[in-house]
C-alpha positions as CSV (number, residue, x, y, z in Angstrom):
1,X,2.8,-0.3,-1.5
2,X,2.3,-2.6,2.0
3,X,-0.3,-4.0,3.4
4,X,-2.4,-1.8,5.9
5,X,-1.7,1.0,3.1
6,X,-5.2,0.6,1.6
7,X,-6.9,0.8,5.0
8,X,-4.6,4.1,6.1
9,X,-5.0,5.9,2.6
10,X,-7.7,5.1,1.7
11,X,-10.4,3.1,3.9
12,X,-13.0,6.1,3.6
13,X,-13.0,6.4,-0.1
14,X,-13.4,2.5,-0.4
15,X,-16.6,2.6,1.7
16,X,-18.3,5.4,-0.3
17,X,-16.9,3.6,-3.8
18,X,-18.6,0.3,-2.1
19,X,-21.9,2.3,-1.5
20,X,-22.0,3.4,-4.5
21,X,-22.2,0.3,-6.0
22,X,-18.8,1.0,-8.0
23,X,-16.6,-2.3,-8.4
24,X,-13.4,-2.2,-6.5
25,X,-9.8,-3.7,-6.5
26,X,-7.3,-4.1,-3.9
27,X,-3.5,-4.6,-5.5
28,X,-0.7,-4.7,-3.0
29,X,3.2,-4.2,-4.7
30,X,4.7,-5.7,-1.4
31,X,3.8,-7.9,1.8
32,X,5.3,-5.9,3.8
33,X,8.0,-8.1,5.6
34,X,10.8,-6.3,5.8
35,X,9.3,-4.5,9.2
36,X,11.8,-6.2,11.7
37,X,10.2,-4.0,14.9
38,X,6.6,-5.4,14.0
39,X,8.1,-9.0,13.8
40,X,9.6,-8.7,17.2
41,X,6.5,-6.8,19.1
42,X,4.0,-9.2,17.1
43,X,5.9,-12.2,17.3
44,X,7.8,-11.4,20.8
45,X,10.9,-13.1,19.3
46,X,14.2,-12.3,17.3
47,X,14.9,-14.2,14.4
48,X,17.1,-13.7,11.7
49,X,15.9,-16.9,9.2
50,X,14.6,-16.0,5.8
51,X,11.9,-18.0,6.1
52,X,10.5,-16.2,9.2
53,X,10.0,-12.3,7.6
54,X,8.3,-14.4,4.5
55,X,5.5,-15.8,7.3
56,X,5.3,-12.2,8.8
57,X,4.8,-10.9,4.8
58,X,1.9,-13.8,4.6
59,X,0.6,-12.5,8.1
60,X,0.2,-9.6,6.9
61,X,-1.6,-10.4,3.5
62,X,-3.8,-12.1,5.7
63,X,-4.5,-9.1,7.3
64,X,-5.0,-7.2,4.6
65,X,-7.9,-9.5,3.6
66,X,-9.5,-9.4,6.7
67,X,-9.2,-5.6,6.7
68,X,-11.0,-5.0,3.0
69,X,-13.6,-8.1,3.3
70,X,-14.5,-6.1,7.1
71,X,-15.3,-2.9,4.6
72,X,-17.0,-5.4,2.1
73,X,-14.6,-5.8,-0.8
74,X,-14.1,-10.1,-1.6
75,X,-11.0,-12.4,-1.5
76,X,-11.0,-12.4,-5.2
77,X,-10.5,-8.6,-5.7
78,X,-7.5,-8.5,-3.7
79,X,-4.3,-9.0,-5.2
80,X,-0.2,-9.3,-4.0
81,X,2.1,-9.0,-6.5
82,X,4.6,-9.8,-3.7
83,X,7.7,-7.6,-4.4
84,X,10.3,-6.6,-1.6
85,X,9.6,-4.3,0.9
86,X,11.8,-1.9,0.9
87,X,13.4,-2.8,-2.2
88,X,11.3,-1.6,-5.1
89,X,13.4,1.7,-5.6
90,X,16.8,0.0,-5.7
91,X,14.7,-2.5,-8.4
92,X,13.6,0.7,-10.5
93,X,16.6,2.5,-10.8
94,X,18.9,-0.1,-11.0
95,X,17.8,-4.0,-11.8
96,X,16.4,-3.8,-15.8
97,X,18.1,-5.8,-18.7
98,X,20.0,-8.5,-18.2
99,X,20.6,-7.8,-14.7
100,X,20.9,-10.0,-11.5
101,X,17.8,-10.2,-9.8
102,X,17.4,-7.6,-6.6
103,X,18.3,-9.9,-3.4
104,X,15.8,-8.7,-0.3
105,X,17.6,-8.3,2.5
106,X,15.6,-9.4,5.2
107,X,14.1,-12.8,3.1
108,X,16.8,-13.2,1.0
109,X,15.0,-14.4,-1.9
110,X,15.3,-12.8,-5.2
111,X,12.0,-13.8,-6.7
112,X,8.8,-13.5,-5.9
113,X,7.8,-16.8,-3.3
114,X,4.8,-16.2,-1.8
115,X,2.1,-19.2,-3.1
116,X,-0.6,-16.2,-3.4
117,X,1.3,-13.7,-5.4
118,X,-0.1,-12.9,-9.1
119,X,3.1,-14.4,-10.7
120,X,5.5,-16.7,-8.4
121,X,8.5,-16.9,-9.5
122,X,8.6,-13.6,-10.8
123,X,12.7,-12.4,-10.6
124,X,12.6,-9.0,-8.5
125,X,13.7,-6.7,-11.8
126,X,11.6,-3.8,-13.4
127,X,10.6,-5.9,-16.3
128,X,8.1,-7.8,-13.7
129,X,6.7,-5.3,-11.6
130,X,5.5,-3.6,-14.8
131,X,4.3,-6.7,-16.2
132,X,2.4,-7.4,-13.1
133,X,0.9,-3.6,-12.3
134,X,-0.2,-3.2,-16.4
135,X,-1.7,-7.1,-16.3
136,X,-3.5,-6.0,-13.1
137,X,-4.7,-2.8,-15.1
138,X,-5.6,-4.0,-18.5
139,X,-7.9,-7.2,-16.5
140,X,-9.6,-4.6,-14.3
141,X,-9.8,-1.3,-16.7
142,X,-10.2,1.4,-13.8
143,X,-11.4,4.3,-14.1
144,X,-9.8,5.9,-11.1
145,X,-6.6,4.8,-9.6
146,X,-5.7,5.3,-5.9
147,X,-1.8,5.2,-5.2
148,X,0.7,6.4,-3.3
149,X,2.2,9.8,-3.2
150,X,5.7,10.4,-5.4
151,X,6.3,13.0,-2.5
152,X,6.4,10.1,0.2
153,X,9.6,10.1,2.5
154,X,9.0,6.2,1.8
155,X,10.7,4.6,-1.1
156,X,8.3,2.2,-1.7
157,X,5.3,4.8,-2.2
158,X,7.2,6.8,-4.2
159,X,8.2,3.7,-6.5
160,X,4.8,2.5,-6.7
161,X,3.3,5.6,-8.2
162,X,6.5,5.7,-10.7
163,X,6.0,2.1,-11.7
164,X,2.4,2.9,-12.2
165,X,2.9,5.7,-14.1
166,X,5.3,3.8,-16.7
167,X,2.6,1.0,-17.0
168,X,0.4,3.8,-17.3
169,X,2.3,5.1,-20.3
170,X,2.6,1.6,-22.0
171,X,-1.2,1.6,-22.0
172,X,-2.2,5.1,-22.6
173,X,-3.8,4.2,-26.0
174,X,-6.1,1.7,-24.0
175,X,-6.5,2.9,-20.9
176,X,-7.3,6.3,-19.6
177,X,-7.7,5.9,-15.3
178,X,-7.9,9.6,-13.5
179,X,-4.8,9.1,-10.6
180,X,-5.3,10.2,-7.0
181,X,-2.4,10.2,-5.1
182,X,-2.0,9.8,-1.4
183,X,0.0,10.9,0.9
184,X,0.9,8.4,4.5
185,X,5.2,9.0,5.3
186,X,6.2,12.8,5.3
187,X,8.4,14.3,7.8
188,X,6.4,15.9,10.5
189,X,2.8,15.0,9.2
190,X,0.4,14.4,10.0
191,X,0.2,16.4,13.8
192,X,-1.0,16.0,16.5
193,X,0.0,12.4,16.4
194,X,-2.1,9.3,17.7
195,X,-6.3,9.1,18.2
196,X,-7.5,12.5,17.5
197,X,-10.7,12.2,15.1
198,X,-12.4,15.4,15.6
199,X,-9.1,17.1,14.1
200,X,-8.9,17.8,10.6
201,X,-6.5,16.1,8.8
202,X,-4.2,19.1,6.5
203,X,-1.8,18.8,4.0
204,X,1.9,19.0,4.9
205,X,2.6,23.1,5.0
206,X,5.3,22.8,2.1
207,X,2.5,21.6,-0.1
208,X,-0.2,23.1,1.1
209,X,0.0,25.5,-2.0
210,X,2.2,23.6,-4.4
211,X,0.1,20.3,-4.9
212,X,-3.6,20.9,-6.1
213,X,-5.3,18.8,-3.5
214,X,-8.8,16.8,-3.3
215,X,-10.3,16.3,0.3
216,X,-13.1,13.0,1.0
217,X,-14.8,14.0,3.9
218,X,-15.8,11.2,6.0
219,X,-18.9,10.9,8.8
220,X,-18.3,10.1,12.3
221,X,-19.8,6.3,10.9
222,X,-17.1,6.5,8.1
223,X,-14.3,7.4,10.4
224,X,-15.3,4.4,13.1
225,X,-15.4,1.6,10.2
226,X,-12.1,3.0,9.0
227,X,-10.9,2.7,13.0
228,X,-12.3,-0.8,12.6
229,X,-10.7,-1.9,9.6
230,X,-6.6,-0.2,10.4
231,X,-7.1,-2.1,13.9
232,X,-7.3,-5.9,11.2
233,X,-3.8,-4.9,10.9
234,X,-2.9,-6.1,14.3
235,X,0.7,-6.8,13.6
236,X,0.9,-3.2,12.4
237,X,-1.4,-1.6,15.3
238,X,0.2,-3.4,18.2
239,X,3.8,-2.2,16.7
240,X,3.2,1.9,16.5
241,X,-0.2,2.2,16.8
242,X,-0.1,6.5,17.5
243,X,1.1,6.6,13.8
244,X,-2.0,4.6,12.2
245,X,-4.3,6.1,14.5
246,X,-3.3,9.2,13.2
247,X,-4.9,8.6,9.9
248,X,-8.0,7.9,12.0
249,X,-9.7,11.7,11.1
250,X,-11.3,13.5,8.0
251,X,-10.9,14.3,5.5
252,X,-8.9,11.8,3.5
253,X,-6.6,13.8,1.3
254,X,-5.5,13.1,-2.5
């Protein structure tokens, strides 16, 4: 859903997919740049011009990049689709049709404008981000699919696993991916907060025994690269670094 997502969720289960020689693909739905407290800590200013939260959205592609070539996956198997952070919920359940375009609050655009997204230009309605996600899966044909958790406190997740799931259903005579959701925003989770690797990390006690869950256990090696490649997200880290360092433990959960 935003950049440092993929490192948080999932940076353990990219290393042993790497390993094992399997081909993987990075797709990102946003940049990200509608985190005003990260602009201010990373940039030490206040701004309020569009233009500004669109250069913190390409800072943190950037790191994204630098993050997933650390752990060994190229430039050319990352992808933004470049969507608005923290708008992609309002987009699915009310911008289809013939519809005015969603309007990101913090950019103010109402398109997608960054010169490295899949399709610029792209008006911020259902319509695209369904284009874009099934494009991105008929290309790549996965056979597993890592993406967010519907039960996320986080709009965004939750949107990107519903989006996914409706591309998924446009494609289901071609494509047939196994889904592992996981899970980063939930209310109270994950405890102790900040650097704690020896703990194990548990699912959210509501859950525990509603949701059928999968655990990637990780070696102290696994859990130090994964250290390595969250701290590539500086803009993130230096911002509320006691909640990604949180994710900084095994097992990964799905």
């Amino acid at each position: 859903p935003h950049p440092d997502d993929e490192a948080i969720g999932t940076g353990g289960i990219i290393q042993k997919a790497l390993q094992a020689k399997a081909h993987v693909k990075i797709a990102c739905l946003t940049n990200g740049d509608n985190n005003e407290l990260a602009f201010i800590v990373y940039e030490k200013r206040l701004t309020f011009r569009k233009g500004e939260f669109l250069h913190m959205g390409e800072v943190r592609a950037k790191e994204t990049i630098k993050a997933m070539e650390f752990l060994g996956v190229p430039r050319e198997d990352i992808i933004f689709l470049g969507y608005p952070d923290f708008g992609t919920m309002r987009i699915l359940t009310e911008y289809w049709g013939k519809t005015k375009p969603y309007q990101s609050w913090l950019t103010r655009v109402s398109k997608v404008s960054y010169p490295d997204a899949m399709t610029i230009g792209a008006p911020y309605v259902g319509e695209s981000i369904v284009a874009d996600i099934k494009k991105v899966l008929s290309d790549f044909k996965p056979t597993k699919i890592f993406v967010s958790h519907p039960a996320d406190f986080n709009p965004d997740h939750r949107s990107l696993y519903l989006f996914t799931k409706i591309a998924l259903w446009d494609l289901e005579g071609e494509l047939h991916p196994v889904l592992f959701p996981y899970l980063i925003h939930y209310k109270n989770w994950p405890l102790p907060r900040g650097f704690h690797p020896k703990e194990n990390l548990i699912p959210p006690a509501n859950l525990m025994n509603k949701i059928a869950w999968q655990a990637n256990f990780l070696s102290n090696d696994d859990i130090e690269i994964k250290h390595l490649a969250i701290q590539k997200h500086h803009s993130q880290y230096i911002s509320s670094p006691g909640y990604l360092l949180t994710f900084i433990r095994s097992p990964e959960l799905f």
